[in-house]
C-alpha positions in Angstrom: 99.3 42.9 29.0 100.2 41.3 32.4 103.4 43.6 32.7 101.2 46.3 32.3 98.9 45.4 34.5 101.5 44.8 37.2 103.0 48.2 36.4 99.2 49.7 37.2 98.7 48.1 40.2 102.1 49.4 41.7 101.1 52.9 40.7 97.8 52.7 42.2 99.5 51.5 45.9 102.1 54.0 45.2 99.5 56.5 45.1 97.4 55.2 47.7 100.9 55.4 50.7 101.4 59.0 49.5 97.6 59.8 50.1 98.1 58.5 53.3 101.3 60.3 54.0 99.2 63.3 53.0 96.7 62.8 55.4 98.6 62.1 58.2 101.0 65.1 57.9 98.0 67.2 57.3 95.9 65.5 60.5 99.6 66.6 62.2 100.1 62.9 64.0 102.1 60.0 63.0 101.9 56.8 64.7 100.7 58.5 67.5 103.5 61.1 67.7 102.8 64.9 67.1 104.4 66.5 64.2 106.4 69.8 64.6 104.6 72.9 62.8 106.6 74.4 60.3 109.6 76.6 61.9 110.1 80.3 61.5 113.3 82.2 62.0 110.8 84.0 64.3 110.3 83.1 67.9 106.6 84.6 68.6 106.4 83.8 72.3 109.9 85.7 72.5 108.5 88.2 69.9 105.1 88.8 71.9 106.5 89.1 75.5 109.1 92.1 74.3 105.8 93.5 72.9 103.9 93.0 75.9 106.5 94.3 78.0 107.2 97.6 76.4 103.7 98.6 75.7 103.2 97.5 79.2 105.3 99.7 80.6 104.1 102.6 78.8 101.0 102.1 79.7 101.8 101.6 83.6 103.6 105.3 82.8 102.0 107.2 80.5 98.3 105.8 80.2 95.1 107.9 82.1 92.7 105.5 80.7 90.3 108.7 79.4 90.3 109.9 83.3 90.5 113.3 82.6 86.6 113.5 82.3 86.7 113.0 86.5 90.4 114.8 87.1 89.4 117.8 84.4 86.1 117.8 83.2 84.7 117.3 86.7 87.2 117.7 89.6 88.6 120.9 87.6 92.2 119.5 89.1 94.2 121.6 86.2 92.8 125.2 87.1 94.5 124.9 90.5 97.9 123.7 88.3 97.3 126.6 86.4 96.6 129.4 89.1 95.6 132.7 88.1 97.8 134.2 86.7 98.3 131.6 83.8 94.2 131.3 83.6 93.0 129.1 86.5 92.2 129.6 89.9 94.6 130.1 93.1 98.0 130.4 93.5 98.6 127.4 91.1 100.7 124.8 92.0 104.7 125.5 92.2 107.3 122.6 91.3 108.5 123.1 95.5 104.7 123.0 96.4 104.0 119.7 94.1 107.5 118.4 95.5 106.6 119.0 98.5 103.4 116.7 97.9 105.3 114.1 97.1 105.3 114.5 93.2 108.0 113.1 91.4 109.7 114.2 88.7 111.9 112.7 85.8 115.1 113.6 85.3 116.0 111.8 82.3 113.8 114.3 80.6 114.6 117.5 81.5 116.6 118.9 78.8 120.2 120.1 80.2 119.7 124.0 80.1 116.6 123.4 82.2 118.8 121.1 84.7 121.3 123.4 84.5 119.0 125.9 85.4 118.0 123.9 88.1 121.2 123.4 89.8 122.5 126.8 89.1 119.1 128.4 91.1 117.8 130.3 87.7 114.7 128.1 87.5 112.3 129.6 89.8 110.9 126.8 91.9 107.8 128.5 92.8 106.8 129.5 89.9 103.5 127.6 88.5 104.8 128.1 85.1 107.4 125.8 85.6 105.2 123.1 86.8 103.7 123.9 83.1 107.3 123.1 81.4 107.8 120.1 83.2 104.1 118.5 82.2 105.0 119.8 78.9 107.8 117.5 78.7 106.2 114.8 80.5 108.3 114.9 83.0 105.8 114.9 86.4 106.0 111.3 87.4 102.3 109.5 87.2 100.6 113.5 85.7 100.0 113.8 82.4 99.0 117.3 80.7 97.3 117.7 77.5 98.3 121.4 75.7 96.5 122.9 72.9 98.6 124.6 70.0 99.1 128.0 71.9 100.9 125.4 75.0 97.6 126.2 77.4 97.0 123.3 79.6 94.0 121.9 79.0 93.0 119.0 80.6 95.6 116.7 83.0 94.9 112.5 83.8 96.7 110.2 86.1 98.3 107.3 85.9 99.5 104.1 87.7 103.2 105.7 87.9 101.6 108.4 90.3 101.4 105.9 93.5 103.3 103.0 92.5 106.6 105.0 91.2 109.4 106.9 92.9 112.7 108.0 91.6 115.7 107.6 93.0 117.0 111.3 94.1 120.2 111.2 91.9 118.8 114.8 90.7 117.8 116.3 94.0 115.1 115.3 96.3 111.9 114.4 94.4 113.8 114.4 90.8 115.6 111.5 89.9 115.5 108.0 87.6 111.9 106.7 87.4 111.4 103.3 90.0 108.6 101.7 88.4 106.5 99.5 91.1 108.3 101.4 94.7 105.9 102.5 96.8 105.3 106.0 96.3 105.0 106.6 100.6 106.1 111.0 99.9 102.5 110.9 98.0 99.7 113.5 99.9 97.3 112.0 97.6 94.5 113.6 100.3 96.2 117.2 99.8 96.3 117.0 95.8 92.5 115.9 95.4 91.6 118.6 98.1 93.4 121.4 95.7 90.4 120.9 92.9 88.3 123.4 92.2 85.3 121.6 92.1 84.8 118.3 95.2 81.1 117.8 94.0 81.8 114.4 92.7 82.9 113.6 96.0 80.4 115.0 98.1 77.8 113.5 96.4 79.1 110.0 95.9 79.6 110.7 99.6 76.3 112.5 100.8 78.5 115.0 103.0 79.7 118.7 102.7 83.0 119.9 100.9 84.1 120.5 104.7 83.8 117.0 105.6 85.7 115.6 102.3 88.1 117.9 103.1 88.1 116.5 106.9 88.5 113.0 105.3 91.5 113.8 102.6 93.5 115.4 105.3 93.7 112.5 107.6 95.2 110.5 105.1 98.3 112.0 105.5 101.8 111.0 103.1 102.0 107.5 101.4 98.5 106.8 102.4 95.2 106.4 100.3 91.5 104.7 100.9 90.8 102.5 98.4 87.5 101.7 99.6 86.4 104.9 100.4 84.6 104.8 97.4 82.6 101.8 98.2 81.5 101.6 101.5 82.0 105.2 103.0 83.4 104.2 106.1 86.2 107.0 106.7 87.2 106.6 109.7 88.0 103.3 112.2 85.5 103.4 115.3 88.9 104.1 117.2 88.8 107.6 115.4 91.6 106.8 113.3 92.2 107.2 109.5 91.0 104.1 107.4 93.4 105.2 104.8 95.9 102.8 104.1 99.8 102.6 102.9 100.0 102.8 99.3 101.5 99.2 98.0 104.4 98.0 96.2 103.8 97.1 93.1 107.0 95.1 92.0 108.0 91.5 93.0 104.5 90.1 92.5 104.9 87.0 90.1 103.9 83.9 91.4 101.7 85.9 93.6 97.6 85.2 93.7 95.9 88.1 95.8 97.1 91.2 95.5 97.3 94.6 98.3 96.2 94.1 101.6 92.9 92.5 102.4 91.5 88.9 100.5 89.1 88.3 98.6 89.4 90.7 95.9 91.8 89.7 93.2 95.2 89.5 91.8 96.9 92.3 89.6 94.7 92.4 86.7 91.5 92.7 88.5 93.3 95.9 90.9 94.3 97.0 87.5 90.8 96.9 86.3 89.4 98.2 89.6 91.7 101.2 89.9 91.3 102.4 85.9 87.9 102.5 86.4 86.7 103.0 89.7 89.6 104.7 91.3 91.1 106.9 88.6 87.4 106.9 87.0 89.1 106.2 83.4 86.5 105.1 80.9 86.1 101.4 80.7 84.4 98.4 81.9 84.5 96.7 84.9 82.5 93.9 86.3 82.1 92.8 90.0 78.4 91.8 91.3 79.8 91.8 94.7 79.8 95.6 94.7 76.1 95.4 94.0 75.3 94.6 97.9 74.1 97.4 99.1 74.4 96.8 102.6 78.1 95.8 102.7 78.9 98.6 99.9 76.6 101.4 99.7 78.1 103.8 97.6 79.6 101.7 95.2 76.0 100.2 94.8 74.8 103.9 94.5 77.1 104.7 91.8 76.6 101.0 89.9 80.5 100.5 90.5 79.2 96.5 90.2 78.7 96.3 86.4 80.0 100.0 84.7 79.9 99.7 80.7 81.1 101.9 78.2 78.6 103.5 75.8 80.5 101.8 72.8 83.6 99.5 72.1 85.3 102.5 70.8 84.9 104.4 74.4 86.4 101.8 76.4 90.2 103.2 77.1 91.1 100.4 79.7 89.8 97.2 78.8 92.5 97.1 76.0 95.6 98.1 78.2 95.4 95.4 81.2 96.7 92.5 79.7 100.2 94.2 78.5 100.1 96.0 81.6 99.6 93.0 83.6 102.6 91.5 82.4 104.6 94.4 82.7 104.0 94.3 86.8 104.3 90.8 86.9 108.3 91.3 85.4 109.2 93.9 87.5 111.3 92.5 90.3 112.0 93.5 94.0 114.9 95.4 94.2 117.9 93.7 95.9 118.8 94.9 99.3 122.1 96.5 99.3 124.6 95.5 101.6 125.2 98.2 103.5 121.7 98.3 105.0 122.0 95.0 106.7 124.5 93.2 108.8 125.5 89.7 106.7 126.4 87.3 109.3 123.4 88.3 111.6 120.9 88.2 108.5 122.4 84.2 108.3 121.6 83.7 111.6 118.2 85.2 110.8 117.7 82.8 107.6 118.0 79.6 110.3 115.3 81.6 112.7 112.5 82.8 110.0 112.6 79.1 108.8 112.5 77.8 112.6 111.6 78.8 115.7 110.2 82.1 114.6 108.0 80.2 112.0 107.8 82.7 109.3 108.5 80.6 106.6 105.0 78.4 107.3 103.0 81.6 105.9 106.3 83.8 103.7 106.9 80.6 102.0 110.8 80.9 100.4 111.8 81.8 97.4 108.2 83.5 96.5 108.4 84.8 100.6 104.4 85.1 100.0 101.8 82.2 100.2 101.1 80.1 97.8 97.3 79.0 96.6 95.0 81.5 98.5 96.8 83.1 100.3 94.5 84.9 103.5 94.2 84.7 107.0 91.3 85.7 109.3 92.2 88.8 111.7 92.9 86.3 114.9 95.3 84.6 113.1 97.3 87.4 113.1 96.1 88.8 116.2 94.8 92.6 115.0 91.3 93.8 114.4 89.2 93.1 111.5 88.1 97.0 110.8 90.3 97.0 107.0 89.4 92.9 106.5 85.9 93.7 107.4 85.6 95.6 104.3 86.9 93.4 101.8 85.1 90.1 100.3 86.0 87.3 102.0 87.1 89.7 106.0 90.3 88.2 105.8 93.7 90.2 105.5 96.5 88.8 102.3 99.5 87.7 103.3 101.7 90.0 102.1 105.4 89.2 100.1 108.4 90.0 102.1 110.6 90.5 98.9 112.0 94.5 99.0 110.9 95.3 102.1 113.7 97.5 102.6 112.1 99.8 100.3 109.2 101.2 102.1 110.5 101.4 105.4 108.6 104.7 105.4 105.4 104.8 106.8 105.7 101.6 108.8 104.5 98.3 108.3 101.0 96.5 108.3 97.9 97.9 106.2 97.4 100.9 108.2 101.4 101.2 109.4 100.6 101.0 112.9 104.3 98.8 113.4 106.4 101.8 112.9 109.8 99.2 112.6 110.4 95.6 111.7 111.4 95.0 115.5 107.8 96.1 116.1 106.6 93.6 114.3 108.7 90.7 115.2 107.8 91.7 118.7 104.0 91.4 117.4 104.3 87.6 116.1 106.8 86.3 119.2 103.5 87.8 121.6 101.0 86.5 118.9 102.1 83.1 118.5 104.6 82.9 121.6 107.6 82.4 120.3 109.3 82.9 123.1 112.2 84.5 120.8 115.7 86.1 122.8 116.8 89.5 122.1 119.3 88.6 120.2 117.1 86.6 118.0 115.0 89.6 117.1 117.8 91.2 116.0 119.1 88.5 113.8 115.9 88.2 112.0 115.2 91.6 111.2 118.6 91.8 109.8 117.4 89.3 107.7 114.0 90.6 106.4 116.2 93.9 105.4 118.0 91.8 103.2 115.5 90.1 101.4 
C-alpha cells in the first residue's frame, strides 16, 4: 500500500513539472528568457520585401490610381492623342511631337519589326497612329492607354513614371531603358495639359479664363511643374517670374525625412498620397487639415483638397498602393557617378574642403549627404527669398540630398533652377556664409559633388 502510494505521488509531481513546462512554453518565456517561435523554411520578412518591391514598382510604372476620370472623362486629354482623323480632335499627337515634349518611351518593348522599322525610317514618326501602337504596347513611359476590343483608345491615365522616369537613350533620343526615380527635366508638362480639349477644370479651380491657364502652363517651360498651383493660386513670383519648380529626383531617398523642396509637408508616402490624389486627381483619400486654411490655401480649401474621401472602400484606387510603392522609392539608389564626368584627384581634394572650410558637411551630412531629423532651414539661412517656402507649412526650404546630382544637371540647381551650374552655387554659399574659398578650391569641390 505504501509502495503504491509512493508510486502515486511521483506521478502526480511528474504531472505537475510537465504542466508547468506546458505553461511556460505556451506563455513563450523561460526563466525570464524568450523562446524562439517555431521556424519555417520560409523567411517572411525576405518573402514580403520581394513582394513589396515588385508590386512597388509596378505601381510607381504602370498605376493611374483611377485618374482617368480628370485626364479623360474631364480634361478630354485622349481626343487630342487621337486627332481627327483617328476620331478625336486636332492634329493628334505624333511620336516626334510627344518626343519632342519630353515623352519617353520604352524600348524594351517595342517588338523588333517595329524597332526595325524605326531605325530603318519605315515608321512614320508623325503619324498619331503610331503614338496609338506604342500606348498599345505600353510602351509611352508614365501614359497609360486603355483600348476597347476594336483597339480605339478610350480613355488614357498617368502615372508616377511620367516625371520621375527617363530612359537612357540607348535607342535614340527619348527611347531607351526605363530610369525609374531620374528626374524627368525633357518633361513640358505645361504644353501636354495645355493640348486637352477641355481646361474647364482648371479654369474653375482657378477662377480665370482658358487664355490665362494657358498663360500659366506655358511659363513652366521643360523639367518644370507647380505643385502648388493647385492650392494657393499664386502663379507667378512678384518678380514676374514662373513659380513652377524643377521636377525632383525621386531615387536615393532612404534615410531621408522630408521630401522635394520646401518643409513642412512630408516624406515620400505623404507626396505619394498628395500627388495620386490631388495632383493626378486619382480616386482616393487623402487627409491634411492644413489645406483647410483658407487664407494660406484658397483653392485647395475651395475644392476640400483637406479631407477628400472616396464614396466607398471599393472606390479608393490609391490608398492601397502607397505602402509597396513607398518602399519601392525608398530602394531605389542614386546612380553612381561615372568616372569620366569628374576629375578623381581634384574631387579628393574636394572631400577634405566640403567637410572643412566650405562647411557643407554641417547641413549634407555624409554618407546620407542630406540632414538628419528635420531637416529645414528658414530662407536667410540660405540667403534667397522666401516666395516657394512661403507656400509651404512650416516657410522653410528642405535640405536637399546631394547623392546623383550628376543626373539633373539640366535645368540648374535650387527649387526654381535659378544656379544654372554647381560653380554658381558654390559661389552662392562662399558669399552666403563667407567662406572666403580660392579659385582653385571651387573647383576641387565641384569636382566632388559631381562624383557623389
Amino acid at each position: 500500500m505504501k509502495k503504491f502510494q509512493f508510486l502515486f505521488v511521483l506521478g502526480c509531481i511528474a504531472l505537475l513539472i510537465g504542466t508547468m513546462v506546458l505553461l511556460v512554453r505556451c506563455s513563450g518565456h523561460s526563466n525570464g528568457q524568450t523562446v524562439d517561435p517555431p521556424r519555417s523554411n520560409a523567411d517572411p520578412i525576405s518573402d514580403n520585401a520581394a513582394k513589396m518591391l515588385e508590386e512597388g514598382r509596378q505601381v510607381f510604372r504602370f498605376e493611374t490610381f483611377g485618374d482617368e476620370a480628370y485626364w479623360t472623362d474631364a480634361l478630354q486629354l485622349h481626343k487630342a492623342i487621337l486627332g481627327e482623323k483617328n476620331g478625336g480632335v486636332g492634329t493628334g499627337l505624333s511620336p516626334k511631337a510627344a518626343l519632342a515634349a519630353g515623352l519617353k518611351v520604352d524600348m524594351e518593348v517595342i517588338p523588333a519589326d517595329v524597332a526595325d522599322g524605326i531605325k530603318s525610317g519605315k515608321v512614320n514618326l508623325d503619324d498619331p497612329a503610331v503614338t496609338l501602337a506604342l500606348l498599345q504596347l505600353n510602351a509611352v513611359v508614365g501614359v497609360k492607354g486603355t483600348f476597347d476590343s476594336k483597339k480605339n483608345l478610350v480613355s488614357v491615365g498617368i502615372t508616377c513614371a511620367s516625371c520621375h522616369s527617363t530612359v537612357d537613350n540607348a535607342f535614340a533620343p527619348g527611347i531607351g531603358r526605363r530610369l525609374d526615380g531620374w528626374a524627368n527635366r525633357d518633361l513640358n508638362v505645361g504644353a501636354i495639359v495645355s493640348m486637352a480639349p477641355n481646361l474647364s477644370p482648371l479654369t474653375d479651380a482657378l477662377g480665370v479664363d482658358v487664355a490665362t491657364v494657358k498663360k500659366v502652363l506655358a511659363s513652366w517651360g521643360a523639367g518644370k511643374f507647380d505643385a502648388e498651383l493647385n492650392l494657393d493660386g499664386k502663379a507667378f513670383r512678384p518678380d514676374g517670374k514662373p513659380a513652377a519648380t524643377l521636377i525632383p529626383e525621386a531615387f536615393g531617398h532612404a534615410g531621408h525625412n522630408l521630401h522635394t523642396w520646401t518643409g513642412g509637408w512630408g516624406n515620400v508616402t505623404y507626396w505619394n498620397a498628395y500627388v495620386a490624389n490631388l495632383e493626378l486627381q486619382g480616386q482616393g483619400n487623402f487627409y491634411d487639415p492644413r489645406l483647410m486654411d483658407a487664407k494660406k490655401y484658397p483653392v485647395a480649401a475651395k475644392l476640400g483638397f483637406g479631407n477628400k474621401r472616396s464614396k466607398t472602400a471599393d472606390d479608393d484606387k490609391v490608398t492601397g498602393k502607397l505602402a509597396a510603392l513607398q518602399f519601392y522609392q525608398l530602394a531605389i539608389p542614386a546612380p553612381p557617378a561615372p568616372d569620366s564626368i569628374y576629375n578623381k584627384d581634384a574631387a579628393a581634394r574636394g572631400k577634405t574642403i566640403f567637410s572643412g572650410k566650405a562647411k557643407c558637411a554641417s547641413c549634407h551630412v555624409p554618407p546620407l549627404f542630406a540632414e538628419p531629423g528635420w531637416s529645414t532651414h528658414k530662407p536667410e539661412d540660405i540667403c534667397i527669398d522666401d516666395f516657394q517656402s512661403s507656400r509651404s507649412p512650416d516657410n522653410t526650404y528642405v535640405t536637399q540630398g546631394l547623392k546623383g546630382l550628376w543626373t539633373h544637371m539640366k535645368g540648374g540647381f535650387y527649387h526654381d533652377g535659378r544656379f544654372a551650374t554647381l560653380m554658381d552655387v558654390v559661389n552662392h554659399y562662399d558669399n552666403c556664409k563667407k567662406l572666403n574659398l580660392a579659385e582653385g578650391e571651387k573647383k576641387d569641390l565641384v569636382e566632388y559633388l559631381k562624383s557623389l
